[in-house]
C-alpha positions in Angstrom: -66.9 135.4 -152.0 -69.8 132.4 -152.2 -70.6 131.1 -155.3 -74.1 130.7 -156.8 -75.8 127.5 -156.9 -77.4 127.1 -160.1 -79.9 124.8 -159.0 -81.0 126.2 -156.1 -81.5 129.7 -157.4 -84.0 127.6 -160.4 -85.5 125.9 -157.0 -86.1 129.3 -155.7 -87.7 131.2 -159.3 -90.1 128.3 -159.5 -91.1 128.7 -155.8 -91.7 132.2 -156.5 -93.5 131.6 -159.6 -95.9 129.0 -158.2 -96.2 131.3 -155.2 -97.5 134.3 -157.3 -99.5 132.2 -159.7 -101.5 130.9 -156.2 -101.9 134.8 -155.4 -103.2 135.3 -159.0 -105.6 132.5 -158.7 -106.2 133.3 -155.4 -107.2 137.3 -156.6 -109.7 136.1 -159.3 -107.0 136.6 -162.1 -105.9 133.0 -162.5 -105.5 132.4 -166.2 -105.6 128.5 -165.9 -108.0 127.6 -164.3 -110.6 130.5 -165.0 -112.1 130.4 -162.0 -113.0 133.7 -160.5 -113.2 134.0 -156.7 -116.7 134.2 -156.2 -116.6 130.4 -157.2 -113.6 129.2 -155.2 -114.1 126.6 -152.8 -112.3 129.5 -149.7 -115.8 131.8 -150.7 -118.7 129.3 -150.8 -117.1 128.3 -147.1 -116.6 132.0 -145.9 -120.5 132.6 -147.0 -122.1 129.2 -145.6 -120.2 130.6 -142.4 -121.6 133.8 -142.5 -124.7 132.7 -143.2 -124.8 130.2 -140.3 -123.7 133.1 -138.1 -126.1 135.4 -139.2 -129.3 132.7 -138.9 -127.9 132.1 -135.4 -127.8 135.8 -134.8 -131.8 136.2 -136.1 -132.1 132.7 -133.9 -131.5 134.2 -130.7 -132.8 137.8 -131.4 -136.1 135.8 -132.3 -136.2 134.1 -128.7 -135.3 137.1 -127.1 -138.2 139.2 -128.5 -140.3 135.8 -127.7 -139.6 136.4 -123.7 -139.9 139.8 -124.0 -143.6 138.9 -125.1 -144.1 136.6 -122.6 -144.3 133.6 -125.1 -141.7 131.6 -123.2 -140.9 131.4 -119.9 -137.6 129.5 -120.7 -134.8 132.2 -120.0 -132.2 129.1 -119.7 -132.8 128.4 -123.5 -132.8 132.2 -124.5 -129.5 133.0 -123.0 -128.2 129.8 -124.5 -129.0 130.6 -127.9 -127.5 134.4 -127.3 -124.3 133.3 -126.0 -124.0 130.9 -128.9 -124.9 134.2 -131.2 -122.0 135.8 -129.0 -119.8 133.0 -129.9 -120.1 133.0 -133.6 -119.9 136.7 -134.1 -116.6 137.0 -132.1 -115.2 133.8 -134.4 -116.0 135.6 -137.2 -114.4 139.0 -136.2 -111.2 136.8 -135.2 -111.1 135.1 -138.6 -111.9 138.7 -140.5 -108.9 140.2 -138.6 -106.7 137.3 -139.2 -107.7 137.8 -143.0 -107.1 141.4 -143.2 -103.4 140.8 -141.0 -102.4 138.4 -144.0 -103.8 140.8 -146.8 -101.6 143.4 -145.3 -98.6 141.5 -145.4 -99.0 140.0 -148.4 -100.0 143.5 -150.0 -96.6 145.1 -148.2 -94.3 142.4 -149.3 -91.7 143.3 -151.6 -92.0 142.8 -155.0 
């Protein structure tokens, strides 16, 4: 039979601790700091993306209903601007699924 290491199992309770205090923070619930999610630095960064996304997306829809008109004859720069559109949507969806994979995991951890 192994004996315990005191030490290690304290190592291992503050790990845990700190660990769960970063998931209460990281919730909105964090009681030291008081800072709620929509203020963390992780939400202002997810928005300003989003928000560069979506002006790319009404960017290239804008030149696209411009050709269809017949105000510009430039299809190089049209199809430019949509594949960029294409780019950043299909970023976001990658880094939405990654987000929802590790909320998952973390939701059907153990306790």
């Amino acid at each position: 039979m192994s004996t315990i290491d005191q030490s290690r199992l304290l190592q291992m309770r503050s790990t845990i601790l700190s660990q769960n205090g970063a998931l209460q923070r990281a919730a909105g619930r964090g009681v030291d700091t008081g800072e709620t999610v929509a203020n963390a630095p992780f939400a202002k960064t997810m928005t300003d993306a989003l928000q560069m996304v979506n002006a790319q997306q009404a960017k290239a829809s804008d030149l696209s209903a411009a050709y269809e008109r017949g105000d510009t004859h430039d299809i190089v720069s049209v199809m430019v601007e949509r594949q960029k559109a294409s780019i950043g949507f299909e970023a976001t969806m990658q880094v939405r699924n990654k987000l929802l994979s590790a909320y998952r995991d973390i939701m059907n951890m153990p306790v």
